[in-house]
MIZALO-277051 format. One record per atom (N, C-alpha, C): residue number from 0; residue in one letter; atom name; x negated, y negated, z negated. Coordinates in Angstrom, 3 decimals, padded with zeros to 6 digits. Layout:
% residues N
{NUM,a,CA,{X,Y,Z}}
...
//
This chain:
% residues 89
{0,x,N,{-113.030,-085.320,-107.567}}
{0,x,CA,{-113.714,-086.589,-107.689}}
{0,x,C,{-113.275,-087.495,-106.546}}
{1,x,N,{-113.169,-088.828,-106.795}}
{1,x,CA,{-113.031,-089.970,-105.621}}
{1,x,C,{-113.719,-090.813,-105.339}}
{2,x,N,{-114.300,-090.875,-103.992}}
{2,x,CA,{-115.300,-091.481,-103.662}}
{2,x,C,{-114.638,-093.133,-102.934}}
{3,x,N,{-115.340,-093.757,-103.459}}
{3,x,CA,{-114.628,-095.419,-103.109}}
{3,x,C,{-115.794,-096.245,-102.366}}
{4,x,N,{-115.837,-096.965,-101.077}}
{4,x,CA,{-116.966,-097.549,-100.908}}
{4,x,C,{-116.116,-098.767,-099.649}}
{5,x,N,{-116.417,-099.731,-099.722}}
{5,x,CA,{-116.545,-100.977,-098.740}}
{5,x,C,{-116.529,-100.751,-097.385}}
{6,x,N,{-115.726,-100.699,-095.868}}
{6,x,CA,{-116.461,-100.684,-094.853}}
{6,x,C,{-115.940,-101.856,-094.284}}
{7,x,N,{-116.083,-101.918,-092.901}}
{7,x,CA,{-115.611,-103.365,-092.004}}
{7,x,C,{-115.204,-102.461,-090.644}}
{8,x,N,{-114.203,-102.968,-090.012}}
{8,x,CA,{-113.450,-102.748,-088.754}}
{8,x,C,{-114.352,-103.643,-087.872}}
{9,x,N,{-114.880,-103.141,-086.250}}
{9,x,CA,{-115.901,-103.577,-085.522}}
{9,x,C,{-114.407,-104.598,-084.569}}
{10,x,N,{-115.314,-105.486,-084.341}}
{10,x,CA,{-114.000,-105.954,-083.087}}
{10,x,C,{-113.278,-105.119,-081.959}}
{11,x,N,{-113.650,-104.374,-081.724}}
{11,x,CA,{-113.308,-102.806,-080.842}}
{11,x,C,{-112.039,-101.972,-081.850}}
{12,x,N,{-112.373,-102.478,-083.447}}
{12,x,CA,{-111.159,-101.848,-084.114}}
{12,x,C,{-111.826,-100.567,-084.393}}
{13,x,N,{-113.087,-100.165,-084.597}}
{13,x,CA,{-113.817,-099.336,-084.946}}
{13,x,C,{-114.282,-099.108,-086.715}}
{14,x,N,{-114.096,-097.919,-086.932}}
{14,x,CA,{-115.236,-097.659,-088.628}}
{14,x,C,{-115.678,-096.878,-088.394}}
{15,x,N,{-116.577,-096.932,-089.494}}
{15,x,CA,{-117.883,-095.867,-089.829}}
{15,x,C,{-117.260,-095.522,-091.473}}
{16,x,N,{-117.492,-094.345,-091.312}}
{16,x,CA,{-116.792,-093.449,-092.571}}
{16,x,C,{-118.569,-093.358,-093.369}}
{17,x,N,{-118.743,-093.758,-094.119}}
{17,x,CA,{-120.257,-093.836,-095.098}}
{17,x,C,{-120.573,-092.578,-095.190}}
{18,x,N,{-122.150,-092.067,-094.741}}
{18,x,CA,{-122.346,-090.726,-094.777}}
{18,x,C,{-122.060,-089.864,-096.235}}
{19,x,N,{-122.359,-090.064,-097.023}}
{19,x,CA,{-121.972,-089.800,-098.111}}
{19,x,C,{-120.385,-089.182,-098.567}}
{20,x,N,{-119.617,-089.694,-097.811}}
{20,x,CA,{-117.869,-089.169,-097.542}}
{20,x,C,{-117.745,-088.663,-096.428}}
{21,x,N,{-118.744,-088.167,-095.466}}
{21,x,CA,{-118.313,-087.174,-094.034}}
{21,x,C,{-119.189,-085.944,-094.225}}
{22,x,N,{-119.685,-085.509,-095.336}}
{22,x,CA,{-120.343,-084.402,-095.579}}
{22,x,C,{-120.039,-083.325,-094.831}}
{23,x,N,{-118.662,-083.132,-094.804}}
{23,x,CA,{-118.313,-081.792,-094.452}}
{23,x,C,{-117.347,-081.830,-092.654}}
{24,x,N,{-117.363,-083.307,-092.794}}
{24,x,CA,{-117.158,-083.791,-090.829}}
{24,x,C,{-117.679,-083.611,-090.263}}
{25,x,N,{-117.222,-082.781,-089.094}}
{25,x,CA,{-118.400,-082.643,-088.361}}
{25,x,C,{-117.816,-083.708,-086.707}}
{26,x,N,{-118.878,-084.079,-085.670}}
{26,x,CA,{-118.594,-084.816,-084.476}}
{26,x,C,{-117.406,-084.210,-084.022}}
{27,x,N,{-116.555,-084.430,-083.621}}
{27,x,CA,{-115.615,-084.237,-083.078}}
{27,x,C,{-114.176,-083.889,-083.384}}
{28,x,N,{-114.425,-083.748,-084.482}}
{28,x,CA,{-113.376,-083.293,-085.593}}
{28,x,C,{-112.160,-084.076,-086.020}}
{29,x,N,{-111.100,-083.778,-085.763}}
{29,x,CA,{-109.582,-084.679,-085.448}}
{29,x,C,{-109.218,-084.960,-086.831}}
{30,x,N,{-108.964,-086.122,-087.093}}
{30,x,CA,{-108.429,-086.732,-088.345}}
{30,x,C,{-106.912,-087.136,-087.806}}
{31,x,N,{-105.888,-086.984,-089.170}}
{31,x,CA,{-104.945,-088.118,-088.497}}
{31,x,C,{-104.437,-089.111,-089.808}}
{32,x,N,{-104.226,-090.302,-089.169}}
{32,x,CA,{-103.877,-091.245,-089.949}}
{32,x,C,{-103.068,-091.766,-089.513}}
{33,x,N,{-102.425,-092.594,-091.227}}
{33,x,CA,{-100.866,-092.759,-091.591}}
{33,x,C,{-101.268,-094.205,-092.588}}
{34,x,N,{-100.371,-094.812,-091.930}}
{34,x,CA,{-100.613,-096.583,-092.648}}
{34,x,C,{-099.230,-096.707,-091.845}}
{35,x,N,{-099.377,-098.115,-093.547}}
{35,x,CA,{-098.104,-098.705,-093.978}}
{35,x,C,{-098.920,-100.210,-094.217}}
{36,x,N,{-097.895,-101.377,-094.712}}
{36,x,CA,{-098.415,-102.680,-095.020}}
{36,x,C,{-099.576,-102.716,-095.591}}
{37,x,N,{-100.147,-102.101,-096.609}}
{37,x,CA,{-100.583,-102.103,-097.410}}
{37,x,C,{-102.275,-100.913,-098.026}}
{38,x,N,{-101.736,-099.896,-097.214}}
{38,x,CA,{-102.810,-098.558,-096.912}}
{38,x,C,{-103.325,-097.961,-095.840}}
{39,x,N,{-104.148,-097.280,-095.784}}
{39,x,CA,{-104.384,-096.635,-094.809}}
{39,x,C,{-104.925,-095.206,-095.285}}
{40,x,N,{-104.631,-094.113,-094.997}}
{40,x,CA,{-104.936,-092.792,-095.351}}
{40,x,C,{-105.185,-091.865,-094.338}}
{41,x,N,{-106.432,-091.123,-094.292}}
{41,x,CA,{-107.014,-090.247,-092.931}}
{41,x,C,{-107.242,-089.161,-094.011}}
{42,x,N,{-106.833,-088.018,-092.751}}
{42,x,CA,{-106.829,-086.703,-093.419}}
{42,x,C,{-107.390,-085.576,-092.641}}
{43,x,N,{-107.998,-084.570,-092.767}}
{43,x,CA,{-108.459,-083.695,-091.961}}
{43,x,C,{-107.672,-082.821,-090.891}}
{44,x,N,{-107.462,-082.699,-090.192}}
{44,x,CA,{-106.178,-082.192,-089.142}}
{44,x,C,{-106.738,-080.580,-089.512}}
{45,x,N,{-107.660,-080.435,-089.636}}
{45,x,CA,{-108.072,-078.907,-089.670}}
{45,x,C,{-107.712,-078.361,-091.037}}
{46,x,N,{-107.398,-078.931,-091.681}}
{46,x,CA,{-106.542,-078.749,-093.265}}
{46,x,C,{-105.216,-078.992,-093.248}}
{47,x,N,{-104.564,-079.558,-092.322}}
{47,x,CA,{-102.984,-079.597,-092.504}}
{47,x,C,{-102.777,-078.277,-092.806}}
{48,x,N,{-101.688,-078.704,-094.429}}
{48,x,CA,{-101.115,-077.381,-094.300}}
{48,x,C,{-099.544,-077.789,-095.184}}
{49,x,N,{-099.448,-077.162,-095.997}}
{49,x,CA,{-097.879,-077.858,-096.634}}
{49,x,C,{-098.279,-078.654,-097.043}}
{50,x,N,{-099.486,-078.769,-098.082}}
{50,x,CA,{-099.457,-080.519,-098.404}}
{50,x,C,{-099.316,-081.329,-097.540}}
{51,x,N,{-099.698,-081.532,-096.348}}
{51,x,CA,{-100.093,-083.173,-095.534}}
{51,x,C,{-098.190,-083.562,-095.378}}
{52,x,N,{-096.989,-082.668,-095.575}}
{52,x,CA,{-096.206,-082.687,-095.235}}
{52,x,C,{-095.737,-082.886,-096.925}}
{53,x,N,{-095.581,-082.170,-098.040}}
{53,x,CA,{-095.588,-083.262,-099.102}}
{53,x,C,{-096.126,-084.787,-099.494}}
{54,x,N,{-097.656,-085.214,-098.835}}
{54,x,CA,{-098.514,-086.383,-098.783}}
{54,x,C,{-097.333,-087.301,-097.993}}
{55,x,N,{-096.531,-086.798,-096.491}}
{55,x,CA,{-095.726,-087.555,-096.108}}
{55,x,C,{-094.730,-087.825,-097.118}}
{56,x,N,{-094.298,-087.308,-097.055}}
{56,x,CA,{-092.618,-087.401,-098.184}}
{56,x,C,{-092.806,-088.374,-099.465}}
{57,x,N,{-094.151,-087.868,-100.137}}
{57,x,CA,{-094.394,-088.742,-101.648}}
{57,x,C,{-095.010,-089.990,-100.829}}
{58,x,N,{-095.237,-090.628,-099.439}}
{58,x,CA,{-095.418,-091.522,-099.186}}
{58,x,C,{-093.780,-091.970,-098.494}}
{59,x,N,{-093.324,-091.927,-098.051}}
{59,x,CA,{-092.382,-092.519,-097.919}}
{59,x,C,{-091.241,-092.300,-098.976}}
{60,x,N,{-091.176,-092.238,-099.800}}
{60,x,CA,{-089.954,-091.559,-101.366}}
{60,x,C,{-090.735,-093.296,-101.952}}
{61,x,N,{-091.928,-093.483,-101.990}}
{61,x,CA,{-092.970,-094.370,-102.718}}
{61,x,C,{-092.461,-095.816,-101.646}}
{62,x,N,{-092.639,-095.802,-100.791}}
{62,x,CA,{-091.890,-096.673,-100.019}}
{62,x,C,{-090.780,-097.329,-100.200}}
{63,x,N,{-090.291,-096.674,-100.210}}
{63,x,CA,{-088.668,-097.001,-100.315}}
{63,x,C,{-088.291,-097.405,-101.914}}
{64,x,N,{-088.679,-096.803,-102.213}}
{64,x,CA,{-088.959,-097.384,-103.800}}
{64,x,C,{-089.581,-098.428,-104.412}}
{65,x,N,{-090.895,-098.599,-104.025}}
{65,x,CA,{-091.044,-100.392,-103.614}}
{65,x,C,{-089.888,-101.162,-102.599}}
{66,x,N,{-089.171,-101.093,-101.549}}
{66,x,CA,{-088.255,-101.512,-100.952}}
{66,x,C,{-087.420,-101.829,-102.057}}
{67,x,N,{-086.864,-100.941,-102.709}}
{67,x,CA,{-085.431,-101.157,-103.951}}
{67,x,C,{-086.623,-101.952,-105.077}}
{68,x,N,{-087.282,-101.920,-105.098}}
{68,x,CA,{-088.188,-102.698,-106.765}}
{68,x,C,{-088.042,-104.201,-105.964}}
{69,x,N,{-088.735,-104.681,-104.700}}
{69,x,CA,{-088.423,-105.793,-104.280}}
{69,x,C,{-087.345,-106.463,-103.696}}
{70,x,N,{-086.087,-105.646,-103.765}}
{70,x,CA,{-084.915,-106.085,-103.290}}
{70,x,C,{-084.267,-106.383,-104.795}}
{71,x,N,{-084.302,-105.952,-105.814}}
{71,x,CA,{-084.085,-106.312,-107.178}}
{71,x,C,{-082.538,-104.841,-107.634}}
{72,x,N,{-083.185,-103.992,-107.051}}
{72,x,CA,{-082.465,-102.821,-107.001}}
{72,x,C,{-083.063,-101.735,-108.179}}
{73,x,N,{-083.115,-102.046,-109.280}}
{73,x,CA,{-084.018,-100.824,-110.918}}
{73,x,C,{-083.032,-101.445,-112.113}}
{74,x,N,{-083.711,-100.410,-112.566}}
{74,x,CA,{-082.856,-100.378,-113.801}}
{74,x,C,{-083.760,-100.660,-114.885}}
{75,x,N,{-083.511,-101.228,-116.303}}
{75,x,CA,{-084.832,-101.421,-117.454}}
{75,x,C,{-083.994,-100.406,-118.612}}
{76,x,N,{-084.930,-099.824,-118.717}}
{76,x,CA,{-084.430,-099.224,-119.975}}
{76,x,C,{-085.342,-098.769,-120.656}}
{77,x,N,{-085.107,-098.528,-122.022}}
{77,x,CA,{-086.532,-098.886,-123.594}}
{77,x,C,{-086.857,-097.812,-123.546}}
{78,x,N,{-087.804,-097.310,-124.077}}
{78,x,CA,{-088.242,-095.957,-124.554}}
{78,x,C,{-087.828,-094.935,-125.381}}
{79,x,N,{-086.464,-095.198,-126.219}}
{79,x,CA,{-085.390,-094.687,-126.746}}
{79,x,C,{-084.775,-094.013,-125.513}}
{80,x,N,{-084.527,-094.836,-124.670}}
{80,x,CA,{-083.147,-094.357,-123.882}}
{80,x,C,{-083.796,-093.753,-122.965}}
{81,x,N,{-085.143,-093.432,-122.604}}
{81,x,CA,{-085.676,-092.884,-120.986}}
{81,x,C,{-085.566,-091.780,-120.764}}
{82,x,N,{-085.330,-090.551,-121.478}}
{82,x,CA,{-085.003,-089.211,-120.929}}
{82,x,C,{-083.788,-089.151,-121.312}}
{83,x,N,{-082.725,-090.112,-121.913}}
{83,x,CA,{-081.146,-089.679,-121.522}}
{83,x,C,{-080.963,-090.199,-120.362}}
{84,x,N,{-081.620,-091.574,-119.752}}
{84,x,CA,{-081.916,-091.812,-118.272}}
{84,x,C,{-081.902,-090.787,-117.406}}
{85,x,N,{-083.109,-090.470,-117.457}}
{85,x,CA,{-083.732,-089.074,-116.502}}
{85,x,C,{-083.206,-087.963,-116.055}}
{86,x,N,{-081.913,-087.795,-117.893}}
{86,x,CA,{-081.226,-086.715,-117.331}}
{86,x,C,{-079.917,-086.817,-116.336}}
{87,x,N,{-080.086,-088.097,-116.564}}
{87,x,CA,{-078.587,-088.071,-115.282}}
{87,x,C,{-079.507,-088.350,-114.130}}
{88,x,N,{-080.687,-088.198,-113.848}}
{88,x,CA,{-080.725,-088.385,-112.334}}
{88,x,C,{-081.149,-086.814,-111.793}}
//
């Protein structure tokens, strides 16, 4: 399930994570976060494990790929042709 809710950055550059999404946080407990233009993503440091190191990769692979979509770097092709596409990549 995903929990979605509103907060505000304090002038100090501070948040409050809504009790409702720190259930299982406890005080002191190391998060680390990873932002780009556009996101910001915090993760439990006490859970790194191979994912947080896939989470990197499919974030920057996703990156760079918006980079080539706004540089005018893709290809269009119909729904006929998309897995003879696919197979040459």
């Amino acid at each position: 399930m995903i929990n979605m809710d509103i907060i505000k950055i304090s002038s100090k550059g501070q948040i409050v994570i809504p009790s409702r999404m720190r259930g299982d946080l406890k005080e002191g407990e190391e998060l680390i976060i990873i932002k780009d233009d556009e996101r910001i993503i915090l993760k439990k440091i006490g859970k790194l494990t191979e994912s947080i190191k896939e989470d990197l990769e499919f974030a920057r692979r996703t990156e760079e790929a918006f980079q080539r979509i706004e540089a005018g770097e893709f290809i269009s092709v119909d729904s006929d042709n998309l897995f003879e596409e696919m197979d040459k990549w």
